[in-house]
MARDRENZA-78100 format. One record per residue (C-alpha): residue in one letter; x, y, z. Coordinates in steps of 0.5 Angstrom, whole numbers, plus 500, padded with zeros to 3 digits. Layout:
// MARDRENZA-78100
SITE  guba    u    v    w
SITE     A    X    Y    Z
...
// end
This chain:
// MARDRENZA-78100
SITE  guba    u    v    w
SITE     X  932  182  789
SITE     X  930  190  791
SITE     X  926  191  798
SITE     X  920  196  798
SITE     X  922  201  803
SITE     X  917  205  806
SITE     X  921  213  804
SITE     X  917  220  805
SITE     X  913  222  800
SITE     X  917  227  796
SITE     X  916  234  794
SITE     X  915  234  786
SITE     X  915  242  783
SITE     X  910  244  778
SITE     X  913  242  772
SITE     X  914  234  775
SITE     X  909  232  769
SITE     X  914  235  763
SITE     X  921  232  765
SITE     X  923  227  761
SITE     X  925  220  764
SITE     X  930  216  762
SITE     X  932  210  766
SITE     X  938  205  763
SITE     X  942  199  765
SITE     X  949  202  764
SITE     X  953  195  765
SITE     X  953  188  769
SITE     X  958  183  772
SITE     X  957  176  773
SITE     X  960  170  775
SITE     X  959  162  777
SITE     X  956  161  783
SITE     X  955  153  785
SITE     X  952  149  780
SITE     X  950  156  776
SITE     X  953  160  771
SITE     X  952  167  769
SITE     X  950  170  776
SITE     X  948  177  775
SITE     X  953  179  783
SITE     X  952  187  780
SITE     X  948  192  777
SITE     X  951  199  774
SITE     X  944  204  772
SITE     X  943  211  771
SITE     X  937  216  772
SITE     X  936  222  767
SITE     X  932  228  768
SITE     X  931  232  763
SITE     X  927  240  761
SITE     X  928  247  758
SITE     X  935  245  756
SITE     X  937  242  763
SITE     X  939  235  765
SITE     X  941  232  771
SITE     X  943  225  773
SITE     X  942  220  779
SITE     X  947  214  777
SITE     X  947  208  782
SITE     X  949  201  782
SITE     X  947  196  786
SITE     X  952  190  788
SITE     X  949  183  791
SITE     X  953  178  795
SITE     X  952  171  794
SITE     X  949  169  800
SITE     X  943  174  797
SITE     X  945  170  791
SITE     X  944  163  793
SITE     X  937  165  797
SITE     X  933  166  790
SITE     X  928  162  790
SITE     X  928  163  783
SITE     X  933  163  776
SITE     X  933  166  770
SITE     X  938  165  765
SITE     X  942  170  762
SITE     X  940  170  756
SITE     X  934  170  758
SITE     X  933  177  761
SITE     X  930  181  760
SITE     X  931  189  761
SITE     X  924  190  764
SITE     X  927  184  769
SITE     X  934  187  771
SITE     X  931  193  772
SITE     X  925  190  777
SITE     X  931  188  780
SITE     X  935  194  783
SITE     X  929  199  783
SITE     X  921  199  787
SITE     X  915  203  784
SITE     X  917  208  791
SITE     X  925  209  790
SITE     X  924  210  783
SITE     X  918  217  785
SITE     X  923  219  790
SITE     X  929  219  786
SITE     X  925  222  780
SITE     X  922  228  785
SITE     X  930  229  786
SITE     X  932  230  780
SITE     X  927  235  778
SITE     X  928  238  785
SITE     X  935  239  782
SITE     X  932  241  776
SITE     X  929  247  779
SITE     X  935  249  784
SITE     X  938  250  777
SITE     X  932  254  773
SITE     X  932  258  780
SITE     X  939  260  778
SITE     X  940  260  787
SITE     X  948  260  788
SITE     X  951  254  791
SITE     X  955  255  797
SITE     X  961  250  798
SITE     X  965  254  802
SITE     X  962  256  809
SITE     X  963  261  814
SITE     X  965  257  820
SITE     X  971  253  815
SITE     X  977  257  815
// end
């Protein structure tokens, strides 16, 4: 259901290889859609990143219109997915580098202890 899209690659700072991933389906939504039951319409997921003590989240959810929906070429029933398939279908290979790289970029601001700004010197 996911298209490849063609992103930049992302920067990823030296200690990329020693964060600890993790990836999880948070919650669905399902309905009825013609002659099928139990259509999966909305995915809720989140991405962990965690080292040395820090952990940063990237949560998402995707929602899928029915005409997306009634396109499918294929099916699988509810009680038959899998968490290997939903997960294929809200995240590529490229996404997935370029939300890690992001996370561990967020990582590194931490580590680096940089003050974060939020009010601006032309905000008065």
């Amino acid at each position: 259901m996911t298209e490849e899209l063609n992103l930049p690659q992302a920067t990823r700072p030296d200690f990329f290889d020693s964060i600890e991933f993790n990836f999880r389906i948070n919650s669905l939504t399902k309905k009825d859609i013609g002659t099928q039951s139990d259509v999966i319409d909305s995915i809720k997921w989140i991405l962990v990143g965690k080292y040395n003590g820090i952990t940063v989240e990237h949560a998402c959810d995707v929602v899928f219109d029915d005409i997306q929906l009634a396109n499918q070429s294929t099916f699988t029933n509810y009680n038959e997915l899998t968490d290997e398939i939903v997960k294929s279908w809200v995240m590529t290979d490229n996404l997935l580098e370029n939300i890690k790289c992001s996370i561990a970029n967020k990582i590194n601001l931490k580590l680096s202890k940089k003050e974060v700004v939020t009010n601006f010197p032309w905000q008065s």
